[in-house]
C-alpha positions in Angstrom: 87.6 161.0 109.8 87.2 161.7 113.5 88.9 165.1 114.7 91.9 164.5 116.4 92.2 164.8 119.9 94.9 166.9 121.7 96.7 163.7 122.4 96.3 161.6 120.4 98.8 161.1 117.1 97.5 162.3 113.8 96.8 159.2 111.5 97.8 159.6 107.5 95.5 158.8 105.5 96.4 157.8 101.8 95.2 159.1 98.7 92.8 155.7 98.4 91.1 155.9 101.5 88.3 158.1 100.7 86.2 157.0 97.8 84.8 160.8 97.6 85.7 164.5 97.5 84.4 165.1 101.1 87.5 164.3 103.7 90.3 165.1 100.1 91.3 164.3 97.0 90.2 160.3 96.3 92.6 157.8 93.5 90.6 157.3 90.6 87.9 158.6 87.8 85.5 157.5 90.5 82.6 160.7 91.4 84.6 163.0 94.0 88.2 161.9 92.4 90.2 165.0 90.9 89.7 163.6 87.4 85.8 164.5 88.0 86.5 168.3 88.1 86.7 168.5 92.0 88.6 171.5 92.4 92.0 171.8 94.9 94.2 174.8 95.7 97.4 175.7 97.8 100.6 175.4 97.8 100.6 171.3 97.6 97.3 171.4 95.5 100.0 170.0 92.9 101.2 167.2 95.5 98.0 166.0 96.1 96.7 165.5 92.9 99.7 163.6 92.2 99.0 161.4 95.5 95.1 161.0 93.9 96.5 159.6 90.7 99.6 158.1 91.0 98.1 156.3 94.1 96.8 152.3 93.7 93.4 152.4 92.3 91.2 149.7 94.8 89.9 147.4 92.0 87.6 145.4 94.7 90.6 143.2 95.2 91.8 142.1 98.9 94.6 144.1 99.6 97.3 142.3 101.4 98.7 143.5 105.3 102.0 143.8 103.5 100.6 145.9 100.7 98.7 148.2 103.2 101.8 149.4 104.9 104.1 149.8 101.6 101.1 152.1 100.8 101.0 153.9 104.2 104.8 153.5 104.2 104.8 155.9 101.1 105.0 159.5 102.2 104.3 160.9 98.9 100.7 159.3 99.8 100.1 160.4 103.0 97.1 163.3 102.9 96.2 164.3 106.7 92.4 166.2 107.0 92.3 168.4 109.0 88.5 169.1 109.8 89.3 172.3 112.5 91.2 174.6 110.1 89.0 173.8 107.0 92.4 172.3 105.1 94.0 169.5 104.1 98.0 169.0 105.1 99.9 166.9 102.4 103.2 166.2 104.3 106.7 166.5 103.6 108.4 167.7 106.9 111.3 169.6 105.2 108.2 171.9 104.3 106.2 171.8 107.6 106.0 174.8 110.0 104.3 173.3 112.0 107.3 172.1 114.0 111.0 171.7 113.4 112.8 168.7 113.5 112.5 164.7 112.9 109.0 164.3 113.7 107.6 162.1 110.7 103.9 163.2 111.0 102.3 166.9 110.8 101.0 168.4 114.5 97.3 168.9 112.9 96.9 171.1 116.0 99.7 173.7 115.0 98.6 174.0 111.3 100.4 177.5 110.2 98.2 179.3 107.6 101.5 179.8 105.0 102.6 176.6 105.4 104.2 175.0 102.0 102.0 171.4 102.7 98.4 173.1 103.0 95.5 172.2 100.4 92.4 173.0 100.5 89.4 170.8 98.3 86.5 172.6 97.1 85.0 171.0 100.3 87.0 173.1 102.4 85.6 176.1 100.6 82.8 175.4 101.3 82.7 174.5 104.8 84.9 178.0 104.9 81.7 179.8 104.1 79.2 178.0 106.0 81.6 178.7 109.1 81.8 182.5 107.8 77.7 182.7 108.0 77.9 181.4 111.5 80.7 183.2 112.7 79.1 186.6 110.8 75.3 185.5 112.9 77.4 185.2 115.9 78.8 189.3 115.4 75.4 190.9 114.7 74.5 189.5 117.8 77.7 190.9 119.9 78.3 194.4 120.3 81.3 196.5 120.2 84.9 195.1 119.9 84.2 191.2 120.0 81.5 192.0 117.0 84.0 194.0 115.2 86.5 190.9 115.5 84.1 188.3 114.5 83.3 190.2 111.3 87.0 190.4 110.4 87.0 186.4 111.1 84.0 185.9 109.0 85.1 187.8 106.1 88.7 185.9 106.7 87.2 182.9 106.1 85.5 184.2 103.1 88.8 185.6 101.4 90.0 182.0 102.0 87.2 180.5 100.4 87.6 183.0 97.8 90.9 182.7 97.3 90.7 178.4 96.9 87.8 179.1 93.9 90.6 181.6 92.7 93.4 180.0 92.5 91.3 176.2 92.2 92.8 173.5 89.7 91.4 170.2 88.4 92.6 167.5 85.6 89.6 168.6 83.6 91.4 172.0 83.6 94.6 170.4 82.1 96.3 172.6 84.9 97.6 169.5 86.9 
């Protein structure tokens, strides 16, 4: 999914748009889907994985126009990647901090780190870390106070990634 841009609208995707585990949680025993032991944590780990399962499996069928917006229509399937953060927003606004009011889609480009909505797949994780051995290249390179502050960024992103393989559930685990 292409990162959003600062103007344009965030785009849900459902819980059966992604055949595998790389953009979020995908519907079915397919490889990637959360019955295959792909791991998801956060406060609406639990929310996705419902979304994955309870969503319409795509059997290889044609799926009507009508059909296609009941299931985008559904807000208990919307999932919304979001690539810059390293997390995954599964939206209900009553829960959202990032903004108050009657806006029916998350501002990807506000994402609060203790928001109620946040998952994270084990693809996040690891996309956490490879962006913690970047950042942590970047500081050895840097002297003085900005290579002091990229450590602590680095080894932020690492106590999120540690935290998600922590704190991970699957339906293999019987957790879900």
């Amino acid at each position: 999914m292409p990162t959003p841009s600062p103007t344009s609208r965030p785009s849900p995707t459902t819980a059966t748009d992604h055949p595998t585990h790389h953009e979020g949680p995908a519907a079915g025993p397919h490889p990637g889907g959360p019955s295959s032991g792909i791991g998801i944590s956060g406060p609406a780990a639990r929310r996705a994985i419902t979304a994955a399962a309870t969503a319409p499996q795509y059997t290889g069928n044609i799926v009507t126009a009508r059909q296609a917006r009941q299931i985008r229509a559904n807000p208990q399937l919307a999932l919304y990647d979001n690539p810059n953060p390293l997390l995954m927003c599964v939206y209900k606004r009553d829960k959202a901090l990032c903004h108050r009011g009657t806006k029916d889609t998350p501002s990807l480009d506000r994402c609060v780190p203790t928001c109620a909505n946040i998952a994270r797949t084990d693809q996040h994780a690891v996309g956490l870390r490879r962006r913690a051995t970047v950042v942590a290249q970047r500081a050895a390179q840097v002297p003085g106070p900005l290579g002091e502050r990229l450590r602590s960024n680095a080894g932020r992103l690492r106590d999120l990634a540690d935290a998600h393989h922590r704190t991970r559930t699957t339906l293999q685990d019987g957790t879900a």
